[in-house]
C-alpha positions in Angstrom: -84.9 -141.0 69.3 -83.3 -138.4 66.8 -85.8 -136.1 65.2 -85.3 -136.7 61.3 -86.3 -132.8 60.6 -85.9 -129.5 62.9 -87.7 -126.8 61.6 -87.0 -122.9 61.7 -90.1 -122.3 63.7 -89.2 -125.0 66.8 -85.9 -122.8 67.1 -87.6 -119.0 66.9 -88.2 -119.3 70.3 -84.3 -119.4 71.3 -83.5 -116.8 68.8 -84.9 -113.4 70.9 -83.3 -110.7 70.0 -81.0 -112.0 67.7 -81.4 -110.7 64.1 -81.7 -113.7 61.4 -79.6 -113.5 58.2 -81.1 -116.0 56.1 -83.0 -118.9 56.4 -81.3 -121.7 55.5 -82.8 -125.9 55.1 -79.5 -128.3 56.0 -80.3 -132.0 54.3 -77.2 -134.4 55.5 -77.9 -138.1 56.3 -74.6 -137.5 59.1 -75.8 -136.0 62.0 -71.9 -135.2 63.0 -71.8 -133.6 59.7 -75.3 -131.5 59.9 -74.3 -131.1 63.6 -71.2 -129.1 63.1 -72.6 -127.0 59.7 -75.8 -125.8 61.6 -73.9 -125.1 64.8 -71.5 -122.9 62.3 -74.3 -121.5 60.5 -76.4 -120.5 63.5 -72.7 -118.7 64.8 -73.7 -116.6 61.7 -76.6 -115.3 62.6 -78.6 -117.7 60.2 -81.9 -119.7 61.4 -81.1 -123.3 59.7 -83.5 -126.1 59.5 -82.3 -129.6 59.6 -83.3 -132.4 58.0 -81.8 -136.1 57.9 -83.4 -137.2 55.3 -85.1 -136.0 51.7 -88.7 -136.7 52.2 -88.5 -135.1 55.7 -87.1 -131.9 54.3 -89.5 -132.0 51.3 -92.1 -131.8 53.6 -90.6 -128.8 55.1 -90.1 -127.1 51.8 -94.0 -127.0 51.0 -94.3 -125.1 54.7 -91.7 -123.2 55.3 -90.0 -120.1 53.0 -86.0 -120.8 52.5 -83.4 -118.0 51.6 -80.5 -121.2 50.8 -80.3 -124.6 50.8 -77.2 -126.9 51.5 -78.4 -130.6 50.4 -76.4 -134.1 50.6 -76.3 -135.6 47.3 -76.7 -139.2 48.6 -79.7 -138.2 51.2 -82.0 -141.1 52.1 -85.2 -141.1 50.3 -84.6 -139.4 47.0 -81.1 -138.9 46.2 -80.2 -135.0 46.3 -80.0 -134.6 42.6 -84.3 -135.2 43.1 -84.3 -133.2 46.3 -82.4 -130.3 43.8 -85.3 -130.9 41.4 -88.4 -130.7 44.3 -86.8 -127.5 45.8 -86.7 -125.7 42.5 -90.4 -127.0 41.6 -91.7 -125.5 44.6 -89.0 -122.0 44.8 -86.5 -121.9 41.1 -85.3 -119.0 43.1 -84.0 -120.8 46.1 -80.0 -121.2 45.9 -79.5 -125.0 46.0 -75.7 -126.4 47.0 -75.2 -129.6 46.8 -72.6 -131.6 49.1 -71.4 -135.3 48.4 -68.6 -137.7 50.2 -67.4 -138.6 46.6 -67.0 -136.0 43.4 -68.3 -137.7 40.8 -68.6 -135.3 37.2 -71.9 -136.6 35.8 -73.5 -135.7 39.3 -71.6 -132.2 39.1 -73.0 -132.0 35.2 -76.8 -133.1 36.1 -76.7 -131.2 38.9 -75.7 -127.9 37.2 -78.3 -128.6 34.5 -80.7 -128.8 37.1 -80.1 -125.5 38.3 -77.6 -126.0 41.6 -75.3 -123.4 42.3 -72.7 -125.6 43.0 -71.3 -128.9 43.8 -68.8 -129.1 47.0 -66.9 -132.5 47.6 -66.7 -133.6 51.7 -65.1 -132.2 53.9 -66.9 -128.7 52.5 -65.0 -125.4 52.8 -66.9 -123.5 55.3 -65.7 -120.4 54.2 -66.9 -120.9 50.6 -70.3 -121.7 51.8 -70.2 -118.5 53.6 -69.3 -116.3 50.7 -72.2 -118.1 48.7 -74.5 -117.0 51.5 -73.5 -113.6 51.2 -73.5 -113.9 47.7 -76.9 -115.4 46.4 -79.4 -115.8 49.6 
């Protein structure tokens, strides 16, 4: 059975003596997809928490503290455009980028209004996300 949500605490145990970068909540409905970003991520030093779905990874928002946030626009549950709205409820200071299979502009525009940092069409430049890291979080 696939676990819907991994949280930042479950993987501190296999982190010892690594220093963490940022903390970092991973919403994509394709495990391949979240599979290969964490792994990258985690290369980085990061401590990511993934989720599979939006109302697993709201309920990881309200108990865990986030320095970034990579979500899938079409998520199950809420859509990410919603998630994007719950994350800056609970944190407006928590860097939101939001990743989608199609680019679509009045998704880009509504989620720009809403606060996102940006909107990346699939496959995502890894290097880009990066430089947002090191830029915002």
């Amino acid at each position: 059975m696939i676990t819907p949500c991994l949280s930042s605490k479950e993987k501190l145990a296999g982190l010892k003596n690594e220093a963490v970068k940022k903390t970092i909540l991973l919403v994509d409905s394709q495990e391949e997809s979240r599979l290969i970003m964490s792994s990258l991520l985690k290369e980085e030093g990061h401590l990511v928490s993934t989720c599979s779905d939006s109302p697993a990874a709201i309920n990881l928002i309200a108990t865990e503290p986030f320095d970034f946030a990579i979500v899938e626009h079409a998520a199950p549950g809420l859509d990410g455009l919603d998630l994007l709205e719950r994350i800056k409820q609970h944190n407006v200071r928590i860097p939101v980028l939001l990743i989608s299979a199609k680019y679509e502009l009045e998704p880009y525009l509504v989620a720009m209004n809403l606060g996102a940092l940006d909107f990346f069409g699939k496959p995502v430049d890894y290097g880009e996300i990066q430089r947002l890291i090191k830029t915002y979080a």
